[in-house]
C-alpha positions in Angstrom: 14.9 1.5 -12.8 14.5 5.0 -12.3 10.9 6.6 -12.4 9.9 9.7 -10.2 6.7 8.3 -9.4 6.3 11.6 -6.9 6.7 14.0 -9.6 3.8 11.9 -12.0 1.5 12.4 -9.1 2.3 15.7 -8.2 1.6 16.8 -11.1 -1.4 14.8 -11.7 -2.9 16.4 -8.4 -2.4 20.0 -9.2 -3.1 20.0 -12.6 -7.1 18.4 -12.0 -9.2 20.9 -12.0 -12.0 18.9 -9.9 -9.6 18.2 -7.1 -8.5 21.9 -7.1 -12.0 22.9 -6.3 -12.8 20.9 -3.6 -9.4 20.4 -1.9 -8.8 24.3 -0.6 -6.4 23.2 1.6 -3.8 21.6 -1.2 -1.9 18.9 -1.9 1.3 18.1 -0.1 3.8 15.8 0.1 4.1 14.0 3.9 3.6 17.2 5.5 1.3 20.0 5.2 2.7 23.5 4.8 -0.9 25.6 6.6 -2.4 22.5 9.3 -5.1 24.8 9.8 -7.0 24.7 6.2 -9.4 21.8 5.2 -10.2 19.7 3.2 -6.5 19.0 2.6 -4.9 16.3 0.7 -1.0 14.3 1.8 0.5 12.1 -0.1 2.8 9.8 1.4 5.0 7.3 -1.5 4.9 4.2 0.6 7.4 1.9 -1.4 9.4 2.6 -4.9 11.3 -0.8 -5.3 12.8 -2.6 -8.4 10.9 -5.9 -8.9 10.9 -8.8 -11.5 14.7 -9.6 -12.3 16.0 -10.9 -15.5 19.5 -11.5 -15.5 20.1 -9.5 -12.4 18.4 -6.5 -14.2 15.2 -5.2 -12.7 12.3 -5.5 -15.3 9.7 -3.4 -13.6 9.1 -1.3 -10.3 6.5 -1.7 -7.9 5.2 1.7 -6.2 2.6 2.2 -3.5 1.6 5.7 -2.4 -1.2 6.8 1.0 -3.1 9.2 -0.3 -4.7 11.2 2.7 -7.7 13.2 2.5 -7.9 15.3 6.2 -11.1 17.3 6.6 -12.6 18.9 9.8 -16.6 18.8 11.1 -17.1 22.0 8.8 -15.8 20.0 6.0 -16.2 16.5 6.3 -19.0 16.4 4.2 -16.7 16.9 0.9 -14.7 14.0 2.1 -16.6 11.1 -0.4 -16.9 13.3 -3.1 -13.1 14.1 -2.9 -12.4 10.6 -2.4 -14.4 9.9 -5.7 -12.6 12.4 -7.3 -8.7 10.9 -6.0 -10.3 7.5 -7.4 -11.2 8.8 -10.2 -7.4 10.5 -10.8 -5.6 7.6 -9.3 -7.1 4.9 -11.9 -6.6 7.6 -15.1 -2.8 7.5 -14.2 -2.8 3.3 -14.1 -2.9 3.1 -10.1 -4.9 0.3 -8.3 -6.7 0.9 -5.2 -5.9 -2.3 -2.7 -7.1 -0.5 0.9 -9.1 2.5 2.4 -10.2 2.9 5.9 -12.2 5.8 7.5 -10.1 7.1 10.5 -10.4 10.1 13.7 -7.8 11.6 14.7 -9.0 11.9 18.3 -6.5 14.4 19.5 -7.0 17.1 17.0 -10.6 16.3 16.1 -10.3 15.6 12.7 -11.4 12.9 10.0 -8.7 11.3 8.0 -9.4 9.0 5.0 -6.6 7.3 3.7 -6.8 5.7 0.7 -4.0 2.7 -0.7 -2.5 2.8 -4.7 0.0 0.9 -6.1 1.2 0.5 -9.8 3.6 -1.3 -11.1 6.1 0.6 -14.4 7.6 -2.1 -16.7 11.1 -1.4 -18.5 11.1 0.5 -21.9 10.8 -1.9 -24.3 8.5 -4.8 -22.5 
């Protein structure tokens, strides 16, 4: 099955007004272009994989994507409100929330909330 599931939520991101607002630093994928602007979103796709075979034909996909929020100590107080706002997004485009921990990054001094999705896209026709 073929689905860009990267391109769905790319677009998804940018196009949310809300989450434009409050995440100043943008939206990448795996790796932020400017390191040095918070709060910034990264989303990470975590698994794309065929699943449920009929005759050796995949009937659906199964994807999982980390979506990151990173903020520093002049911005960590947007960090629920954007997490309420990825929510939010996440759920309006059929994704399920299975995990989210509250992390510091120690090194660099800076919070990082990841939060788990994953959705499953059925074949045309089923």
């Amino acid at each position: 099955m073929s689905f860009d599931a990267k391109a769905e939520l790319s677009a998804a991101l940018v196009n949310d007004f809300s989450l434009k607002e409050l995440v100043t630093g943008g939206f990448h994928n795996r790796i932020a272009s400017d390191i040095n602007v918070y709060p910034r979103i990264i989303y990470t796709e975590l698994k794309n994989a065929d699943d449920l075979y009929t005759d050796n034909q995949p009937q659906s996909a199964e994807v999982r994507f980390q979506i990151s929020i990173f903020t520093n100590s002049n911005t960590v107080s947007k960090e629920t409100k954007i997490a309420k706002e990825i929510d939010r997004l996440m759920k309006s485009i059929g994704y399920g929330r299975y995990d989210s921990q509250d992390l510091y990054e120690e090194a660099d001094k800076i919070f990082h909330k990841a939060m788990r999705y994953k959705k499953s896209f059925f074949k045309e026709g089923k």
